[in-house]
C-alpha positions, 0 to 999 in steps of 0.5 A: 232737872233729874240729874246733875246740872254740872253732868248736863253743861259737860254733854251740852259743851261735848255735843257742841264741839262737833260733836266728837262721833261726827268729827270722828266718822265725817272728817277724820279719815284724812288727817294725820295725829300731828295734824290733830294735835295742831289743830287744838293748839292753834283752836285753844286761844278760842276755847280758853278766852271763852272759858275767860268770859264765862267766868266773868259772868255767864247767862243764857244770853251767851256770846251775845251778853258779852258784846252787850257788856262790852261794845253795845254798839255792835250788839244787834249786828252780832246778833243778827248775823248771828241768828241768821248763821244759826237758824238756817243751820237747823233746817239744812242739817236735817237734810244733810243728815238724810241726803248725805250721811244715810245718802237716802232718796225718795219716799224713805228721806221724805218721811225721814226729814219729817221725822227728824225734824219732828223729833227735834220740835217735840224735844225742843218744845219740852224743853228736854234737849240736855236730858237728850244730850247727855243720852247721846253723849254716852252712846257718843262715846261708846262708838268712838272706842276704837275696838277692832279698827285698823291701824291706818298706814299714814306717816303720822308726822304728815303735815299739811296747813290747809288740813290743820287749819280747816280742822281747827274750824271743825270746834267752832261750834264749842262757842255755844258752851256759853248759851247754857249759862244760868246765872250761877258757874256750876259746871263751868270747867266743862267747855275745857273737859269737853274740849280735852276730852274731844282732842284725846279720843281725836288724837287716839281715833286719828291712827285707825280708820274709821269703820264706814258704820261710825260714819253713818251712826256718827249722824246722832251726833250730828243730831245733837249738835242740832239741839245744841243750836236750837237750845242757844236759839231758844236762849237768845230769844227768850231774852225778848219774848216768852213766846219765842220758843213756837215761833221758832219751832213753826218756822223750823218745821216750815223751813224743813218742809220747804227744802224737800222741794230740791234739799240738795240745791236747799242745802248748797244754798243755805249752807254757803251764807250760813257760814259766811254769817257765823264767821262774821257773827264771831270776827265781831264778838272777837273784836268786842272781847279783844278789845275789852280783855286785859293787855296780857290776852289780847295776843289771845284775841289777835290769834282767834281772829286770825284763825276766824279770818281765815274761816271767812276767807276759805268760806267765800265761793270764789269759784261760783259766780252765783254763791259768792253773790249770795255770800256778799249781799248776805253781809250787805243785807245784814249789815245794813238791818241795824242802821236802818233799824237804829234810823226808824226806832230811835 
């Protein structure tokens, strides 16, 4: 790597937490800056008990060494849910990207998604995406600077839970930080800059509105945030095979193909397991980490899972018969590979 590793860790953990331009030009419009400043108080016990772990020890492994170490029974079942969270997330947001953010159709979003889902294989099969995150880091934060927006006419002290609580869930992805990890802590403090850093450029963003250009640029970050789940992918797999890398890309490439045939109704239908997977993925990790922490963190933990319980629950489709379905044989599914699993092999 040409540059420092410490400055490649800090854009990985500032393009994980959202990134910022997304979080900024998708989903900030509406909150007020005391809703802002909530949401990172009641997200931080996640970020700092990550930040606690990683200092204990930090590998590629991520959150997944952690629950090995610490409750190896429940390993393969974070794993799984885990993996299958994130995997469907590579393919449904690419989609998202072109039918949604640039709102484009026909032949034009055709050979978007293929060009897209080109460039993160390429990227990805050169092992590159930290040289790209950091590029995409600085043009992050070049368009977030709010120069020439207006002042949005909100009572700043606007309060409203279901906003604060819904935008703390927006950092969840910052849990990948770990999945960077070497072996050594250099750059370890970056998950709590990128973190601080994000809240300050959030609170300071959240009294303009933001400009309709910075919702459709704010797709590189969405972009980034792809390679940072496929960077965490790669890492995971590569703890049982050296040939996990083109397997994963086949199947990614596979996959996007696949959505063009309805990437609205692929979308709805990956999106809503895919959520139901990672708050499970992490209410275990939680679970693992709360129970091993010392006694004067675990309200830490507690809070955490709390916050993520409340994921699970505002995930749940209880409005559709047919995705509610889906959600819950997703967790029965899941659930059930381990045990089999465990009854054949051993």
């Amino acid at each position: 790597m040409g540059l420092n590793r410490k400055l490649l860790v800090f854009s990985f953990s500032f393009s994980s937490i959202g990134g910022p331009l997304a979080l900024v030009g998708q989903f900030l419009e509406n909150i007020t800056p005391f809703e802002v400043v909530l949401s990172l108080i009641i997200f931080a016990p996640i970020t700092f008990l990550i930040y606690y772990l990683m200092n204990k020890f930090w590998d590629r492994g991520g959150l997944y060494d952690y629950v090995v170490k610490f409750t190896p029974k429940l390993s393969n079942y974070f794993l799984y849910f885990w993996f299958f969270s994130y995997f469907l997330y590579l393919s449904y947001t690419v989609d998202y990207i072109v039918y949604y953010i640039l709102d484009l159709n026909r032949l034009i979003s055709i050979l978007l998604t293929i060009g897209i889902a080109g460039s993160i294989s390429i990227i990805t099969f050169l092992d590159r995406e930290l040289e790209f995150l950091f590029a995409s880091m600085i043009l992050q934060i070049l368009f977030i600077i709010p120069i020439n927006w207006h002042l949005k006419l909100v009572n700043p002290y606007e309060l409203s839970i279901t906003n604060i609580l819904s935008t703390s869930l927006l950092y969840i992805c910052i849990t990948l930080t770990p999945f960077v990890g070497n072996g050594n802590k250099e750059g370890i403090n970056s998950i709590l800059l990128a973190y601080l850093i994000t809240g300050a450029i959030m609170l300071l963003d959240s009294f303009f509105s933001v400009p309709k250009i910075i919702y459709l640029i704010s797709s590189l970050s969405t972009f980034s945030l792809i390679l940072v789940e496929f960077y965490s992918l790669k890492s995971v797999l590569s703890k049982f095979s050296n040939k996990s890398k083109r397997y994963l890309i086949l199947a990614f490439v596979g996959f996007t193909l696949a959505s063009l045939i309805n990437p609205y109704m692929y979308y709805i239908y990956t999106i809503v397991p895919s959520l139901t997977a990672l708050y499970v993925s992490l209410i275990i990790f939680f679970i693992s980490t709360t129970l091993s922490i010392r006694n004067e963190l675990k309200l830490l933990g507690f809070t955490s899972l709390g916050l993520l319980a409340y994921g699970l629950y505002s995930s749940l489709q209880l409005s559709s018969y047919y995705l509610l379905l889906e959600q819950i044989l997703t967790i029965i599914i899941i659930g059930i590979i381990p045990l089999v699993k465990n009854r054949l092999f051993y």
